[in-house]
N, CA, C and O atoms as a CHARMM CRD file, in Angstrom:
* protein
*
  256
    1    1 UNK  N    -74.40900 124.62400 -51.45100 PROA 1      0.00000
    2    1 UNK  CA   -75.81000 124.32700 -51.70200 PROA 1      0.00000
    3    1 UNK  C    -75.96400 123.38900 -52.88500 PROA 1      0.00000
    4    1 UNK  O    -76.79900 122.49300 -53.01300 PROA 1      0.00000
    5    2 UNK  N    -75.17100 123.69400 -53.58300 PROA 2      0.00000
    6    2 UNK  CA   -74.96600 122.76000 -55.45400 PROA 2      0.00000
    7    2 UNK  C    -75.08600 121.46900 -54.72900 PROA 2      0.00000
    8    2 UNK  O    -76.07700 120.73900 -54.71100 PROA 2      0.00000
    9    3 UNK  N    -73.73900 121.24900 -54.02500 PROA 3      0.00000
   10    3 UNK  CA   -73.47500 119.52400 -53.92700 PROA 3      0.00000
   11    3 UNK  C    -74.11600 119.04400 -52.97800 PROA 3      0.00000
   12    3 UNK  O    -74.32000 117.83500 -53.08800 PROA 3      0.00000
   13    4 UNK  N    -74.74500 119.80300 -51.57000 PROA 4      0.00000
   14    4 UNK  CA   -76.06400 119.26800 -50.78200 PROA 4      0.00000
   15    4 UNK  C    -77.22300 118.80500 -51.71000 PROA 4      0.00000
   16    4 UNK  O    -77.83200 117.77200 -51.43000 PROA 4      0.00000
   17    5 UNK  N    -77.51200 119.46700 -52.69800 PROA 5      0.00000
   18    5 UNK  CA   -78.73700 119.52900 -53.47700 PROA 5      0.00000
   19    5 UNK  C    -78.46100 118.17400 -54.18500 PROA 5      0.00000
   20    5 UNK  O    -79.31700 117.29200 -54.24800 PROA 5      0.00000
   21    6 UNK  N    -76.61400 118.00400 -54.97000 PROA 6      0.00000
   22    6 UNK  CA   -76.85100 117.03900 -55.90400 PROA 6      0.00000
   23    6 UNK  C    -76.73900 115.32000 -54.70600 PROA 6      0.00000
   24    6 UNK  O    -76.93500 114.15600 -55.05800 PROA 6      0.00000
   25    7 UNK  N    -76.51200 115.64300 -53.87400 PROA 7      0.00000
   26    7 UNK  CA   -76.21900 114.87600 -52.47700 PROA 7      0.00000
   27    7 UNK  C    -77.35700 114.00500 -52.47800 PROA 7      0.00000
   28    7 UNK  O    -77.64600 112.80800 -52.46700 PROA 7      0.00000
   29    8 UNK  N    -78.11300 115.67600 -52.50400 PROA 8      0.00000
   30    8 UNK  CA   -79.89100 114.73700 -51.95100 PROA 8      0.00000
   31    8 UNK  C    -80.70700 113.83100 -52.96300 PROA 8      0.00000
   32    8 UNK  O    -81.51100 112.95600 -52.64200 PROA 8      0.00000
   33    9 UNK  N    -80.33200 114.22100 -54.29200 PROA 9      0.00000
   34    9 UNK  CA   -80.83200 113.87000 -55.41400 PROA 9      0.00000
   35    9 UNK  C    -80.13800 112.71600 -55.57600 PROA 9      0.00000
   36    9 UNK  O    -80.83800 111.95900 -56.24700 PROA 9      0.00000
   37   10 UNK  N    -79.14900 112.23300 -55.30300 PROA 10     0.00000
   38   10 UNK  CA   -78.52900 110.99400 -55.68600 PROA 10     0.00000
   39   10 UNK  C    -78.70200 110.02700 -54.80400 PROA 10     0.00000
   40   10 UNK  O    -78.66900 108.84900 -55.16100 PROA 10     0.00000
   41   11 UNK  N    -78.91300 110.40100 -53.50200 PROA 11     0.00000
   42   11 UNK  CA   -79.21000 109.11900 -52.08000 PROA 11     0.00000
   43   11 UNK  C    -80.47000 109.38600 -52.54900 PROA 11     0.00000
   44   11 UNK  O    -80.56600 108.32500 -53.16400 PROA 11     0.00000
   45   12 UNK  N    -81.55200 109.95000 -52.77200 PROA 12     0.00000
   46   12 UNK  CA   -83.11300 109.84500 -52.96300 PROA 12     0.00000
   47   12 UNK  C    -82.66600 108.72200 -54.31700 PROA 12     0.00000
   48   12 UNK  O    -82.95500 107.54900 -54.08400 PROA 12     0.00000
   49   13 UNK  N    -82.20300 108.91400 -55.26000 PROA 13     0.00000
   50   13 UNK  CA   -82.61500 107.89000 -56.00500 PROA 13     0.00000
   51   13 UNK  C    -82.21000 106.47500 -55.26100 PROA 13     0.00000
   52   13 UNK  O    -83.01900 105.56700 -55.07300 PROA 13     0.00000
   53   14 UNK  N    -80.81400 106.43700 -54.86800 PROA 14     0.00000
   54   14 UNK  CA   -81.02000 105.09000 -54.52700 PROA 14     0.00000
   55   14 UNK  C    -81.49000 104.62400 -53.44400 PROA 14     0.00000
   56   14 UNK  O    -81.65000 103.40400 -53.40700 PROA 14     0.00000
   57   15 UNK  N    -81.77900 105.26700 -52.48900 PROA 15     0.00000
   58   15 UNK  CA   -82.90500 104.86800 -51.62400 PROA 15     0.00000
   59   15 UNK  C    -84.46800 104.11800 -52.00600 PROA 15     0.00000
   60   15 UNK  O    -85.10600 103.19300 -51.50500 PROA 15     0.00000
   61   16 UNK  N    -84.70200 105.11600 -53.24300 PROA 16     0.00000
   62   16 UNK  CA   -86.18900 104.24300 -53.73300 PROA 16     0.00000
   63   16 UNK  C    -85.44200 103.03800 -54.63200 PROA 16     0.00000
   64   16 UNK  O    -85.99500 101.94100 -54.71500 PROA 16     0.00000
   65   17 UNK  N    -84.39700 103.24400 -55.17700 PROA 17     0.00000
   66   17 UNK  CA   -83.97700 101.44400 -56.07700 PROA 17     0.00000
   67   17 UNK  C    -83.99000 100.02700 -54.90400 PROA 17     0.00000
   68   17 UNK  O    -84.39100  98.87100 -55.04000 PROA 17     0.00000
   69   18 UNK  N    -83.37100 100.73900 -53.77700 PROA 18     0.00000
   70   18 UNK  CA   -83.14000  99.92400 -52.51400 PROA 18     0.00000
   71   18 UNK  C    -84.40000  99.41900 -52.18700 PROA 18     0.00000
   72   18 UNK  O    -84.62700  98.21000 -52.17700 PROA 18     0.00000
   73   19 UNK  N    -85.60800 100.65100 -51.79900 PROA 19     0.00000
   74   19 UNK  CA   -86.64700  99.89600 -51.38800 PROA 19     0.00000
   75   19 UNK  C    -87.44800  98.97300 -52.36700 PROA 19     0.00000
   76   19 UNK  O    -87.87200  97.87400 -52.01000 PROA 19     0.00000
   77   20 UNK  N    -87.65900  99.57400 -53.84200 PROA 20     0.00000
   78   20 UNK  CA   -88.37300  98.84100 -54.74200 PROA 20     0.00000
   79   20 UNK  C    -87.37500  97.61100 -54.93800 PROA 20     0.00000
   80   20 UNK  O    -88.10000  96.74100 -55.42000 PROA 20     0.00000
   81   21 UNK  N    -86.18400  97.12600 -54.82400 PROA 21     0.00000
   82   21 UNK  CA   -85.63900  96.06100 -55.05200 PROA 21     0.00000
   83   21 UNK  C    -85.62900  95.00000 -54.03000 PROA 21     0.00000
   84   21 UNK  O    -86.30100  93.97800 -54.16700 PROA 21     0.00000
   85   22 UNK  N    -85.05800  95.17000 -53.25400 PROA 22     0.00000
   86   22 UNK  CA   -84.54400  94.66700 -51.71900 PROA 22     0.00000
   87   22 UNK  C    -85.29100  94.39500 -50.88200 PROA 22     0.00000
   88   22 UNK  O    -85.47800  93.26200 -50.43800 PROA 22     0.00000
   89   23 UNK  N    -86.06800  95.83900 -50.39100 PROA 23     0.00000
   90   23 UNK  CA   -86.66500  95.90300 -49.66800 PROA 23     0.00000
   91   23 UNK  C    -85.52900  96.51700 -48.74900 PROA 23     0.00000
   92   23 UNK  O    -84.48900  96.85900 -49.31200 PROA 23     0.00000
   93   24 UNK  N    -85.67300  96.72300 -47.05200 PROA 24     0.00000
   94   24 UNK  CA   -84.68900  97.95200 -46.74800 PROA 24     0.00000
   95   24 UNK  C    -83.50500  96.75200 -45.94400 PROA 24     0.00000
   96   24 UNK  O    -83.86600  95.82700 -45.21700 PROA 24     0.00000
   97   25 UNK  N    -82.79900  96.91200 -46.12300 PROA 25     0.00000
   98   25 UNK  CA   -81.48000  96.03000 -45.30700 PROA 25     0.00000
   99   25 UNK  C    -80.53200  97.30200 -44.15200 PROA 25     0.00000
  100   25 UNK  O    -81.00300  98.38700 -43.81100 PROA 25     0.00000
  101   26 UNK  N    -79.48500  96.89100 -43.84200 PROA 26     0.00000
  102   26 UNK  CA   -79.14400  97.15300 -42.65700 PROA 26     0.00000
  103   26 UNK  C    -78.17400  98.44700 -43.46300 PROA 26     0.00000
  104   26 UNK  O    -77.91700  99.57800 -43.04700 PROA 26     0.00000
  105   27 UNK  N    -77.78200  97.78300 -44.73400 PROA 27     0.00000
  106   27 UNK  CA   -76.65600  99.04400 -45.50000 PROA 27     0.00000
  107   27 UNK  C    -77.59500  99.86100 -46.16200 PROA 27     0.00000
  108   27 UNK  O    -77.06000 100.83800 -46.68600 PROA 27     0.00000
  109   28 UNK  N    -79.24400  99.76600 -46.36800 PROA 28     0.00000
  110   28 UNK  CA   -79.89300 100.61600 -46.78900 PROA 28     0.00000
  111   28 UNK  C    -80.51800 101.63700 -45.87300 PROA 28     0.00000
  112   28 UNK  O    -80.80900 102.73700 -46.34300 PROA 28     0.00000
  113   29 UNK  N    -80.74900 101.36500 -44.60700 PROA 29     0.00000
  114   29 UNK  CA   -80.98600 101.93900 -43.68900 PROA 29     0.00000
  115   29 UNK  C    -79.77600 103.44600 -43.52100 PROA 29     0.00000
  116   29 UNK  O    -80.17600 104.61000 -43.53200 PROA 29     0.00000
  117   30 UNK  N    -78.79400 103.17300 -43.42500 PROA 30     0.00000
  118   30 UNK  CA   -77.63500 103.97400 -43.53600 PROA 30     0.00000
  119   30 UNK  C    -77.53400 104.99500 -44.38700 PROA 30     0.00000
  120   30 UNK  O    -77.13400 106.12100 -44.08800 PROA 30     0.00000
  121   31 UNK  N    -77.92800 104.59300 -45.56600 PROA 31     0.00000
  122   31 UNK  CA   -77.79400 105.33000 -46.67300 PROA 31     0.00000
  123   31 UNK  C    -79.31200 106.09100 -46.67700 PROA 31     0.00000
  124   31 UNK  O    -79.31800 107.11600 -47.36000 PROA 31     0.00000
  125   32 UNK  N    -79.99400 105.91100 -46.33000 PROA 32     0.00000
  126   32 UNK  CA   -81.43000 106.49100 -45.98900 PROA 32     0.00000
  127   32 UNK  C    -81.20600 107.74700 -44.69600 PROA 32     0.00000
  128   32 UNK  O    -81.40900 108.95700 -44.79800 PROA 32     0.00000
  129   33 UNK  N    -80.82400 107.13100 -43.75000 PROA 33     0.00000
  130   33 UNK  CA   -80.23400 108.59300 -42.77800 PROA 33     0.00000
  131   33 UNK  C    -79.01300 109.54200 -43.23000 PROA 33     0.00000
  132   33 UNK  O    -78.73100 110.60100 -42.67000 PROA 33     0.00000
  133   34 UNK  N    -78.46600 109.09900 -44.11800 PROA 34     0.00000
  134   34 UNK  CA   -77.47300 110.26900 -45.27500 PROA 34     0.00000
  135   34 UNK  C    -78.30900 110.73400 -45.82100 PROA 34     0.00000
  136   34 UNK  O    -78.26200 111.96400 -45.79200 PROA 34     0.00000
  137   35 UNK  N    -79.18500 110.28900 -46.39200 PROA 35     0.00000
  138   35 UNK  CA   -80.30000 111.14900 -47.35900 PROA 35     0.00000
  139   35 UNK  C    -80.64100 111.93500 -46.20700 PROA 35     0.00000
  140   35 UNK  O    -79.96600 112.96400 -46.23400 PROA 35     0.00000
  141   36 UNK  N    -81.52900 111.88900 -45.03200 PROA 36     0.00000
  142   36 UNK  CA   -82.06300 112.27000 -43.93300 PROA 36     0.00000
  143   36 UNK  C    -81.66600 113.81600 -43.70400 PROA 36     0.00000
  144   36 UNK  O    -82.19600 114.92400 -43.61800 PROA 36     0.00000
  145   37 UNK  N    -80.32500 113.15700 -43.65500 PROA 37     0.00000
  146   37 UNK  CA   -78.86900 114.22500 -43.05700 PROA 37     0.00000
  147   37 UNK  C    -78.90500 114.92100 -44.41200 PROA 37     0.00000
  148   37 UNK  O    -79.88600 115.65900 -44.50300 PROA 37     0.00000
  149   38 UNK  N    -78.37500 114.91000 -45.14600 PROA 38     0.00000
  150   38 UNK  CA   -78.64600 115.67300 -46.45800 PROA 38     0.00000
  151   38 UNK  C    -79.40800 116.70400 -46.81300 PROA 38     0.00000
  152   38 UNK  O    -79.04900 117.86500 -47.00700 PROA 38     0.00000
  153   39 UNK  N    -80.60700 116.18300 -46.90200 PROA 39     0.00000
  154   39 UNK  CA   -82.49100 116.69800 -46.78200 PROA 39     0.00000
  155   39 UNK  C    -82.31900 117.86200 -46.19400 PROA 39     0.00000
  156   39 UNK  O    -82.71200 118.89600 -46.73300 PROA 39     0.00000
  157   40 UNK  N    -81.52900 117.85200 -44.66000 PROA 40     0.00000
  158   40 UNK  CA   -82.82000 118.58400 -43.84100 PROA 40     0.00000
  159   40 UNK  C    -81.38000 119.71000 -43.96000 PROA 40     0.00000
  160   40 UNK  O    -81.57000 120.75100 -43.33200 PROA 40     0.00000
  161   41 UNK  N    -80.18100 119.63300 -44.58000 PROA 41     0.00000
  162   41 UNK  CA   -79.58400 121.08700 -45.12200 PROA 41     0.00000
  163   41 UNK  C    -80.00000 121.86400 -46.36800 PROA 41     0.00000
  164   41 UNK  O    -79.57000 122.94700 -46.76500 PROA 41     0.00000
  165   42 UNK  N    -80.78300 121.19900 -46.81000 PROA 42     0.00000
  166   42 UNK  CA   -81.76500 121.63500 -47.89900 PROA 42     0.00000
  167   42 UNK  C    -82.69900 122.88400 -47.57700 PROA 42     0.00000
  168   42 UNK  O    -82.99500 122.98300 -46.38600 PROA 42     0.00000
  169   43 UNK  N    -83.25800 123.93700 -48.50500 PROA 43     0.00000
  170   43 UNK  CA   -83.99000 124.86800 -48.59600 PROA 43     0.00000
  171   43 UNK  C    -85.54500 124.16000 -47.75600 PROA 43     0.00000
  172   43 UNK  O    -86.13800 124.73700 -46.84400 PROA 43     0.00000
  173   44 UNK  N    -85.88400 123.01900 -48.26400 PROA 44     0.00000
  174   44 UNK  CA   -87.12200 122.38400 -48.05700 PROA 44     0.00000
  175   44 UNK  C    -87.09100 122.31000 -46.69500 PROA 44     0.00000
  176   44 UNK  O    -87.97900 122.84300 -46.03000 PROA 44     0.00000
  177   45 UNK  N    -86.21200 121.73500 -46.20700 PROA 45     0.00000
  178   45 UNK  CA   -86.41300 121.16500 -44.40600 PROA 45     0.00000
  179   45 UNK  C    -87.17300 121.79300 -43.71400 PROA 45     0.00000
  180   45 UNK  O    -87.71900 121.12800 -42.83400 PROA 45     0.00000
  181   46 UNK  N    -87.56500 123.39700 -43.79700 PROA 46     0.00000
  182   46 UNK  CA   -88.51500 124.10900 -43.03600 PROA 46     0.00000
  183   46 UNK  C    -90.05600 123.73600 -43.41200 PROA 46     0.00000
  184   46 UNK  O    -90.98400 123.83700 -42.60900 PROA 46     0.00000
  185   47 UNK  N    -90.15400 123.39400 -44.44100 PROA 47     0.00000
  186   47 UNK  CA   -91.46200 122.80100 -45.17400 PROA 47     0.00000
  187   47 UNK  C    -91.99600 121.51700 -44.84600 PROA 47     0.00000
  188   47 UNK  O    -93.09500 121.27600 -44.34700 PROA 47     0.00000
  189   48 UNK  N    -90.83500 120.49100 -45.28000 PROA 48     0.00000
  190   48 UNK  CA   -90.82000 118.97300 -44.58700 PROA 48     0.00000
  191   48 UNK  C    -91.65600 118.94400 -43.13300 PROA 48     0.00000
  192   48 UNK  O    -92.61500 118.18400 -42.99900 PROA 48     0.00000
  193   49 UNK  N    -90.97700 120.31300 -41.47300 PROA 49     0.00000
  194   49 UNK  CA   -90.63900 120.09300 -40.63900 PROA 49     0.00000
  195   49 UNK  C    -92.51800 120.76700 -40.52400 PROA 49     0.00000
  196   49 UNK  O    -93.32800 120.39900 -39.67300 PROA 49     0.00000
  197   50 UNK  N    -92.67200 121.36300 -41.17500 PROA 50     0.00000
  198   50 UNK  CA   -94.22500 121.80300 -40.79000 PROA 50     0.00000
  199   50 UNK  C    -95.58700 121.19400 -41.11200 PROA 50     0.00000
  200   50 UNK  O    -96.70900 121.36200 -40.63400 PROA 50     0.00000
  201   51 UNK  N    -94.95900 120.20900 -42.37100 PROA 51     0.00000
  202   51 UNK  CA   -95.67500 118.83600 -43.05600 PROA 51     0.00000
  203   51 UNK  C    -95.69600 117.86700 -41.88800 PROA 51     0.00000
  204   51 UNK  O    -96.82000 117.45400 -41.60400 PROA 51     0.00000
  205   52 UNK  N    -94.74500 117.44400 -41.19300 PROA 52     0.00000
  206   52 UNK  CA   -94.94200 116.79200 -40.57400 PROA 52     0.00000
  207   52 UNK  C    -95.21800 116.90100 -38.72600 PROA 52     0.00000
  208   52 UNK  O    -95.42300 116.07900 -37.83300 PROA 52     0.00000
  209   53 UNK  N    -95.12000 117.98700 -38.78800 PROA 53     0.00000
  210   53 UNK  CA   -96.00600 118.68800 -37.53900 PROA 53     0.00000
  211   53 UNK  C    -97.40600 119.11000 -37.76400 PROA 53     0.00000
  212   53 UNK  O    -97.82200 119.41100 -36.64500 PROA 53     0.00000
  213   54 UNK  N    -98.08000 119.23800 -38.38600 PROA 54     0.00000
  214   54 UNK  CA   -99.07000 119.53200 -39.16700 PROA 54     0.00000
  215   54 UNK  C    -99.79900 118.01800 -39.08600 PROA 54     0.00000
  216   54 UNK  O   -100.94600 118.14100 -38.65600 PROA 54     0.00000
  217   55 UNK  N    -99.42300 116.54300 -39.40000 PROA 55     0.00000
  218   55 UNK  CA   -99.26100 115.30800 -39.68500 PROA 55     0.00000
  219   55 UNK  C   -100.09700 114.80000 -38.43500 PROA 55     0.00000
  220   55 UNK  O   -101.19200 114.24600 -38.34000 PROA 55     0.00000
  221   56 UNK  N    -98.75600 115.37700 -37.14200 PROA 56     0.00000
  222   56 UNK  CA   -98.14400 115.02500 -35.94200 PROA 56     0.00000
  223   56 UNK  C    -99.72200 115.46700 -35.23800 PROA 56     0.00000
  224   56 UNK  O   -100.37700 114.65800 -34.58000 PROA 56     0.00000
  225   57 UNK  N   -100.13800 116.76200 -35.48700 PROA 57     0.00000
  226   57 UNK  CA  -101.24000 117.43700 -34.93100 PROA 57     0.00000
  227   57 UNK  C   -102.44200 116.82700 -35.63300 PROA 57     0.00000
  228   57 UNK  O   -103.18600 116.35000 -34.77500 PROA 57     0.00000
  229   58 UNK  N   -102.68400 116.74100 -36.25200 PROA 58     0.00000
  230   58 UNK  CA  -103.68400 116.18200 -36.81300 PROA 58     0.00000
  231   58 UNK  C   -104.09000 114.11000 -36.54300 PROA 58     0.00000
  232   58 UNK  O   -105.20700 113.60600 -36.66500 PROA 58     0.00000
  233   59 UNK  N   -103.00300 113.48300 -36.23800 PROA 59     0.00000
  234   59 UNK  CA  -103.22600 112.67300 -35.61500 PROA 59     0.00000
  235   59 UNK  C   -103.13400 112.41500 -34.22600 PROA 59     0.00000
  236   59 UNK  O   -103.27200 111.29000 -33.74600 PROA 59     0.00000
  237   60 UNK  N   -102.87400 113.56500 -33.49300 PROA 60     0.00000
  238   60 UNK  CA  -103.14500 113.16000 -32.44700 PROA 60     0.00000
  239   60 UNK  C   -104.59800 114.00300 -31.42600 PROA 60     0.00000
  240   60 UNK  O   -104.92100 114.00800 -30.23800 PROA 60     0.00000
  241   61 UNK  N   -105.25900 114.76900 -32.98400 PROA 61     0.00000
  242   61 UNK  CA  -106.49400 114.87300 -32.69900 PROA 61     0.00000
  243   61 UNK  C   -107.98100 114.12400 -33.23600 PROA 61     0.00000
  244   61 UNK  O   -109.17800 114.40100 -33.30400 PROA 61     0.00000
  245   62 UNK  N   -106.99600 112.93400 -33.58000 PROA 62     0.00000
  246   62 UNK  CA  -108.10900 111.75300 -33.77400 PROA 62     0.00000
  247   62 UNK  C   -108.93600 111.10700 -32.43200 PROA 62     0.00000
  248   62 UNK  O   -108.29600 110.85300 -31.41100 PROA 62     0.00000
  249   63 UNK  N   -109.82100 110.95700 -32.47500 PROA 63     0.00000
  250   63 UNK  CA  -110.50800 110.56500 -31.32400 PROA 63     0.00000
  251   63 UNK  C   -111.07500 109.43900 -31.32000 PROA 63     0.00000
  252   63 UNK  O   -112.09000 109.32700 -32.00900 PROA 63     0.00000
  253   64 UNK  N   -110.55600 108.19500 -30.49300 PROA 64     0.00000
  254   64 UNK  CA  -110.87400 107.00100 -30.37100 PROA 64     0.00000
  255   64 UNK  C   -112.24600 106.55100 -29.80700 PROA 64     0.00000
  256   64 UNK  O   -112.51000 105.35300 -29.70700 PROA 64     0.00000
């Protein structure tokens, strides 16, 4: 759990240096689905997964 945790904390940082610098390239993309992969062995992922179902439901009860 230690080194998932310090995993996630270290691709999250350079993921945001990547985007605030660069912008996203093809080797940042990569390193963004390691974070991804990382993340969702994390305590949070059940939280993330209801944030964004929650998201998911709520826009698709927008009415055009």
């Amino acid at each position: 759990m230690i080194l998932s945790f310090s995993v996630v904390v270290l691709l999250g940082i350079v993921c945001f240096l990547f985007f605030k610098k660069d912008g996203l390239k093809l080797s940042h993309a990569l390193v963004s689905a390691l974070f991804g992969f990382y993340l969702a062995g994390t305590a949070i992922a059940p939280s993330i997964t209801a944030g964004g179902q929650s998201l998911a439901s709520l826009l698709g009860g927008i009415k055009f």
